[in-house]
C-alpha positions in Angstrom: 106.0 -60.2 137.2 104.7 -60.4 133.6 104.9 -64.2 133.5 102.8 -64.3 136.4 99.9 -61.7 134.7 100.3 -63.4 132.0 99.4 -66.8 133.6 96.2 -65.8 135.3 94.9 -64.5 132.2 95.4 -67.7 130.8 92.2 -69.6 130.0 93.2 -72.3 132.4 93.1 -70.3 135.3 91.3 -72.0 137.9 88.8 -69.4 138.4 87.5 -69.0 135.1 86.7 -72.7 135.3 85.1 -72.3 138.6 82.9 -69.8 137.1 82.1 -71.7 134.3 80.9 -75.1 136.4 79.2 -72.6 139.1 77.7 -71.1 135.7 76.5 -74.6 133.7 75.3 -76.0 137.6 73.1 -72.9 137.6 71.5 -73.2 134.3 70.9 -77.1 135.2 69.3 -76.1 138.5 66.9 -73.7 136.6 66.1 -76.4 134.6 65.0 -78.8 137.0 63.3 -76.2 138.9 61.0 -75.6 136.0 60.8 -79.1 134.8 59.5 -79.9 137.9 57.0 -76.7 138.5 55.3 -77.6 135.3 55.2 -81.6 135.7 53.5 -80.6 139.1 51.1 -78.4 138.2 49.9 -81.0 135.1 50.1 -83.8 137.6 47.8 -81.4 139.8 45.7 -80.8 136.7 45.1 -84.5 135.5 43.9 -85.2 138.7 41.0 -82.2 138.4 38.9 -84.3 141.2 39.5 -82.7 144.4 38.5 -84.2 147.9 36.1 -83.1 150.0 38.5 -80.4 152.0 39.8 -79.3 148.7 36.6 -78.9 147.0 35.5 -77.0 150.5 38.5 -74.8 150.5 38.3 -73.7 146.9 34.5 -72.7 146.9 35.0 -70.8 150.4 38.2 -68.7 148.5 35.9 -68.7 145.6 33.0 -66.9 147.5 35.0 -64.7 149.3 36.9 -63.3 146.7 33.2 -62.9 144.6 31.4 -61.3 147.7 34.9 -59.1 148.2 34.3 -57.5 145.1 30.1 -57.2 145.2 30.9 -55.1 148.4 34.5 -53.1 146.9 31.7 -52.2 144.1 28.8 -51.1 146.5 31.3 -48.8 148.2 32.9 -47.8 145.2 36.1 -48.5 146.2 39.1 -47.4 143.8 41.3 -50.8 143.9 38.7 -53.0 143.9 41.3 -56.2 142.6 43.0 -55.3 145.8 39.4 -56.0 147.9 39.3 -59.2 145.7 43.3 -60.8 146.7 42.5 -59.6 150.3 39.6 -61.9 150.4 41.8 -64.4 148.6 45.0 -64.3 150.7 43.3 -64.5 153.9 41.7 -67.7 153.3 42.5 -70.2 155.4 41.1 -74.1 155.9 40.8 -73.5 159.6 39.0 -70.6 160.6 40.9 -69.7 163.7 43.9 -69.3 161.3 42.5 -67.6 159.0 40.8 -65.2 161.7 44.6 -64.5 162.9 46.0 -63.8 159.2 42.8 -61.6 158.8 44.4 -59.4 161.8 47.4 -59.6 160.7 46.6 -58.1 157.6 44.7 -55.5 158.9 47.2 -54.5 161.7 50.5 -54.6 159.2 48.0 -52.8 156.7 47.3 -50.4 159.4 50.8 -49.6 160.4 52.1 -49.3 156.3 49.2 -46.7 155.8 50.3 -44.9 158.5 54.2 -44.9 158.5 53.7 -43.9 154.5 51.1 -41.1 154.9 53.3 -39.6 157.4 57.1 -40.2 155.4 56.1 -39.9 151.8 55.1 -36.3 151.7 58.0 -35.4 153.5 60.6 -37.6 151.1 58.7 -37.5 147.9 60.8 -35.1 146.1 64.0 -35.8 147.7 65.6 -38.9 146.0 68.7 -39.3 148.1 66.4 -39.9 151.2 63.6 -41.6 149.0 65.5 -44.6 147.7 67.1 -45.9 151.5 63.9 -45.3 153.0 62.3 -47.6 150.8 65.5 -49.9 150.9 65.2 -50.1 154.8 61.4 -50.4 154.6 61.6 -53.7 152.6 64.7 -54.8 154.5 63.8 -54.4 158.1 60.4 -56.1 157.3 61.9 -58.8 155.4 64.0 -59.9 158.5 61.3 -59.3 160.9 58.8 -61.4 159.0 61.5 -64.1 158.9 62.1 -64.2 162.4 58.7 -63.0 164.2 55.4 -65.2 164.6 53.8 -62.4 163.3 55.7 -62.0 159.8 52.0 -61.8 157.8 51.1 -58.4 159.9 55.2 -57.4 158.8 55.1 -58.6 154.9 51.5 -56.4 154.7 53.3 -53.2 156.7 56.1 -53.3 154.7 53.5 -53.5 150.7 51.6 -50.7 152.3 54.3 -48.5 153.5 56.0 -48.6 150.3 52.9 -47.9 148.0 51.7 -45.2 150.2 55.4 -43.7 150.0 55.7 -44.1 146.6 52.3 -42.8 145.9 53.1 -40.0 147.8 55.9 -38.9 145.3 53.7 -39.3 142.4 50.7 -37.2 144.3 53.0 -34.5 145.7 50.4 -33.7 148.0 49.7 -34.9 151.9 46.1 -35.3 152.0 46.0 -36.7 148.4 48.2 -39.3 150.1 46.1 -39.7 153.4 43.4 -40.2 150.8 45.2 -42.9 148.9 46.1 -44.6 152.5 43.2 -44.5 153.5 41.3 -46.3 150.8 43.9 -49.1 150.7 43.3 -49.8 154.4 39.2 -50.0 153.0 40.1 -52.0 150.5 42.1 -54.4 152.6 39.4 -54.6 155.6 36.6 -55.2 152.9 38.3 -57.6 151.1 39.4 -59.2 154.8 36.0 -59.5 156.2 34.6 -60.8 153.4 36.7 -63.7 153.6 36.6 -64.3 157.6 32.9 -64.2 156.9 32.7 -66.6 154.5 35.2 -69.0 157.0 33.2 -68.6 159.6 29.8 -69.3 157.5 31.8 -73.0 156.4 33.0 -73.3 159.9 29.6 -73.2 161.7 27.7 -75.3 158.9 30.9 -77.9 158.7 30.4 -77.9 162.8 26.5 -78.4 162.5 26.3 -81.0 160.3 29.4 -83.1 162.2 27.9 -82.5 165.6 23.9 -83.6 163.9 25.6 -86.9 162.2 27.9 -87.6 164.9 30.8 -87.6 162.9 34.9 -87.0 164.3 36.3 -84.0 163.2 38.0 -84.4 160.1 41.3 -83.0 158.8 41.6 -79.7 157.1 42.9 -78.5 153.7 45.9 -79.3 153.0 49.1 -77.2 154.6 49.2 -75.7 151.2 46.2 -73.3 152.2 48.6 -71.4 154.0 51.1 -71.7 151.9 52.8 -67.7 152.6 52.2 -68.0 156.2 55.7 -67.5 158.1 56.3 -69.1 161.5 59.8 -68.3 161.8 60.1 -67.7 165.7 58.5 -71.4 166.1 61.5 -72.9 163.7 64.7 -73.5 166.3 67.8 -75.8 165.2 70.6 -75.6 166.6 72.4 -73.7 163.9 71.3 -71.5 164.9 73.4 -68.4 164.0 73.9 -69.7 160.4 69.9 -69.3 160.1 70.4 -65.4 161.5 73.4 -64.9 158.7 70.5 -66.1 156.3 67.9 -64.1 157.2 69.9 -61.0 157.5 71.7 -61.8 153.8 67.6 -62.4 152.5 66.9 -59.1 154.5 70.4 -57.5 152.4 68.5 -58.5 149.0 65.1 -57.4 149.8 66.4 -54.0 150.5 69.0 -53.3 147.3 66.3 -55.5 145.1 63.6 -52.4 146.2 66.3 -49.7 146.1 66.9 -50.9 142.4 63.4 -51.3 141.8 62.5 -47.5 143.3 65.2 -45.5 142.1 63.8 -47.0 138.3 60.5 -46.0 139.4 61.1 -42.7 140.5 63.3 -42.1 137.5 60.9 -43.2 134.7 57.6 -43.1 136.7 57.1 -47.0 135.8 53.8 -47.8 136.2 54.2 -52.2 137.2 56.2 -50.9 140.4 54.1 -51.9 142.9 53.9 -55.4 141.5 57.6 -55.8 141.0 57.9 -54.8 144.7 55.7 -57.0 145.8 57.3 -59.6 144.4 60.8 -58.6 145.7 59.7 -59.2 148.8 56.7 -62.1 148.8 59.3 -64.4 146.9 61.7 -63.6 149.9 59.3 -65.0 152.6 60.1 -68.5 152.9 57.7 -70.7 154.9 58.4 -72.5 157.7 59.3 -75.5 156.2 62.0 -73.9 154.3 63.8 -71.9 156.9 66.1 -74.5 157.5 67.5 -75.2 154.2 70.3 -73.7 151.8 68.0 -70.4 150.9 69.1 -69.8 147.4 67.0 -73.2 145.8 63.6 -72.2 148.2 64.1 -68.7 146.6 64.6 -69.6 143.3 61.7 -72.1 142.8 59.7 -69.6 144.5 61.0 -67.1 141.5 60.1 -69.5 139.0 56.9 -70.8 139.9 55.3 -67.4 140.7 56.3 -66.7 137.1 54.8 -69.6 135.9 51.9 -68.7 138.0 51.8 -65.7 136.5 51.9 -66.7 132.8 49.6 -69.3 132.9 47.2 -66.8 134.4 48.2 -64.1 131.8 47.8 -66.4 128.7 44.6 -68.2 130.4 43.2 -63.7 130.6 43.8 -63.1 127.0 42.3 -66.1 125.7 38.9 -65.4 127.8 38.7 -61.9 127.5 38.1 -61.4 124.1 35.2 -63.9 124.3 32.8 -62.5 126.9 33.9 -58.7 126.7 32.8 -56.3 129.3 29.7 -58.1 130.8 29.9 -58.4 134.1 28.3 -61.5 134.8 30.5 -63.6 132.1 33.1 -61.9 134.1 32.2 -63.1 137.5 31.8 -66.7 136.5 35.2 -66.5 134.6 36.8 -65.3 138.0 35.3 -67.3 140.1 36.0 -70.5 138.0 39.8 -69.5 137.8 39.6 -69.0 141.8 38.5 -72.4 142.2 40.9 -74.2 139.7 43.7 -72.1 141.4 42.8 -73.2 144.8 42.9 -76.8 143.9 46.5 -76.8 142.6 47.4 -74.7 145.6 46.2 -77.3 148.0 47.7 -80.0 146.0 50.6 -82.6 146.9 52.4 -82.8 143.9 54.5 -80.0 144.6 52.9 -76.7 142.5 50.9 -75.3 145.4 53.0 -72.1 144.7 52.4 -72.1 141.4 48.3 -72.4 142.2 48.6 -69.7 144.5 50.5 -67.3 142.2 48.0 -68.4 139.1 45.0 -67.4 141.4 46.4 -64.0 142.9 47.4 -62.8 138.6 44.0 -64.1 137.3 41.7 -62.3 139.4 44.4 -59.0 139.1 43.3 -59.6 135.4 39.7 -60.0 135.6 39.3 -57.4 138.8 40.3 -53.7 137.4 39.7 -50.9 138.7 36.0 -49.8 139.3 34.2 -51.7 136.5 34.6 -54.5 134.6 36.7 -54.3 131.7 38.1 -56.6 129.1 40.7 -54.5 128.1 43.9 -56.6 129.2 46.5 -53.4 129.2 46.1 -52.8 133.1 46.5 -56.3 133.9 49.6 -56.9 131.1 51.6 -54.2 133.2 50.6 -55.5 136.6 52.6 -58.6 134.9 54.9 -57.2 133.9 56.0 -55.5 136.9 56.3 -59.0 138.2 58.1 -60.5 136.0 60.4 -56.9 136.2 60.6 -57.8 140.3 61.7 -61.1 139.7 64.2 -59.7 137.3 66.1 -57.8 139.6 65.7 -59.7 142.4 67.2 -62.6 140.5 70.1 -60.0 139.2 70.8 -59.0 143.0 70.8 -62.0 144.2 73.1 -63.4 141.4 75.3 -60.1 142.2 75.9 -60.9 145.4 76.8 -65.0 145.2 79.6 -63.9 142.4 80.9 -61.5 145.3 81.2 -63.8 147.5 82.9 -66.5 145.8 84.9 -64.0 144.7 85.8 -63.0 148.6 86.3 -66.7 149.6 88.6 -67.7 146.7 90.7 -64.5 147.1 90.5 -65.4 150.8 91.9 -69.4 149.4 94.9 -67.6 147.3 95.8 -65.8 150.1 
């Protein structure tokens, strides 16, 4: 009996070295993930002259976000930066689509407000029923969004339920909650007709000037427009019951990855939570053209270029800010030009429309504060850093649970 302990303590037991290549394959597969995010993006970059669609889609996302916040400020709305990526997100090269994600993201808004005005004051203080709520929350909507045609309405219930709830512990009050929901669903249905306003401004003019010249309809911005958008009902193979044991093990991580997150939160009242939240979950909504692959690689890249995203935006921020300081047109122009230059790397075809789309959504949390314009960068630096802290623990969990299950299947081999 000792001989045999003795041997599978031994280095050359085969599941050391299993680890090890599983290990090394993982750190090359980071690698290239990140080699090729940046080569994308500067292959996006070198080629800074868009096409007409791309040039058309970047100025529409550029107006919308800019008259998203002009109306957030007229209302003197608290969140104005969430206006701003509402009139961002939404944005779509066809206008019926991007009429749909516009109700989507009011509905799933709606519904979040509502299930986390009603559960958080009840919850708030209790930890034991906080933390699954929350868990359940993110995993329910995770699955649903990966299965239903209407995932957009199901990512945007799930962000708001979760704030609302959360905010609720940290108010301790009901209607000091109600309050809080009800100025995100403003915020969000500002910042969404903004943008299907400006849409439909580019889709009547586009439609004018086609129908006056005589000219066929032409083809919209690229697919990358849409790049969050989640068709999962529409995407049928017949493997069907390997793609459900996917979705529910996605579901699994979305839900311990915002237990984790929370029960940090509520510990040490950490202020980047709703970020990191939000990017437990948004990085776990692959698109449609994903769904049928391995999920691990989609995930991952999807990890590492909204970090990249993310950093760019964050050293891009710093270096501006200190040069046109708290004026608010200097401001503007800075936001909208980094809207634009985002939106042409997100409707891109070298691969880094993620990245774009990640770049766009950190700069204008950097440039859009509060309620006025500021170029102090500490609010934006921990709305970063509760990014990078989701994609942290997401990565950990999801690391977590691949060890356990090699470990199952090679007990399962032994045996």
């Amino acid at each position: 009996m000792r001989r045999t302990t003795t041997a599978r303590a031994m280095p050359d037991d085969p599941s050391i070295h299993s680890s090890a290549r599983h290990a090394v394959a993982g750190f090359h597969a980071l690698a290239g993930i990140l080699r090729d995010a940046f080569g994308a993006l500067g292959r996006e970059l070198v080629a800074i002259r868009p096409s007409s669609s791309r040039a058309r889609f970047g100025t529409q996302a550029m107006l919308s976000v800019a008259l998203a916040v002009a109306l957030a400020h007229v209302f003197d709305l608290t969140h104005v930066w969430w206006a701003a990526i509402s009139g961002f997100a939404v944005m779509h090269s066809k206008f019926s689509a991007c009429a749909q994600r516009g109700a989507h993201r009011v509905l799933g808004t709606v519904a979040g407000a509502l299930l986390g005005a009603t559960a958080g004051p009840l919850i708030g203080d209790m930890p034991w029923l906080f933390v699954p709520l929350l868990g359940a929350i993110a995993g329910v909507s995770v699955y649903r969004a990966l299965v239903s045609d209407a995932g957009y309405a199901w990512v945007l219930g799930a962000v708001t339920s979760l704030m609302v709830t959360f905010e609720a512990h940290r108010l301790a009050s009901a209607s000091a909650t109600a309050s809080f929901a009800l100025l995100r669903v403003a915020e969000v249905i500002v910042g969404t007709l903004a943008c299907v306003a400006v849409s439909a401004l580019f889709h009547a003019g586009v439609q004018h000037y086609r129908k006056s010249r005589g000219v066929t309809p032409m083809p919209g911005a690229l697919a990358a427009s849409a790049v969050d958008r989640v068709d999962g009902a529409s995407v049928r193979t017949a493997a069907a019951a390997s793609a459900e044991a996917r979705h529910k093990r996605i579901a699994w991580h979305a839900a311990w990855s915002v237990m984790i997150l929370s029960a940090m939160a509520y510990a040490w009242n950490l202020p980047g939570f709703p970020q990191a939240m939000v990017t437990a979950i948004a990085v776990l909504i692959l698109p449609a053209s994903a769904l049928g692959q391995p999920t691990h690689r989609p995930i991952a890249a999807r990890m590492v270029q909204r970090f990249a995203g993310c950093l760019l935006a964050g050293a891009v921020s710093l270096a501006v800010l200190p040069l046109i300081g708290d004026n608010a047109l200097a401001c503007m122009v800075a936001l909208c030009a980094g809207v634009w230059i985002g939106c042409h790397v997100q409707t891109g075809s070298q691969g880094a429309s993620y990245v774009g789309r990640q770049f766009t959504i950190a700069f204008i949390m950097v440039f859009v504060q509060d309620r006025d314009w500021s170029s102090d960068p500490m609010p934006a630096l921990m709305r970063l850093a509760g990014i990078v802290g989701g994609i942290a623990v997401l990565a950990a969990v999801m690391a977590t649970g691949t060890a356990i299950t090699r470990r199952r299947a090679a007990r399962r081999t032994l045996q």
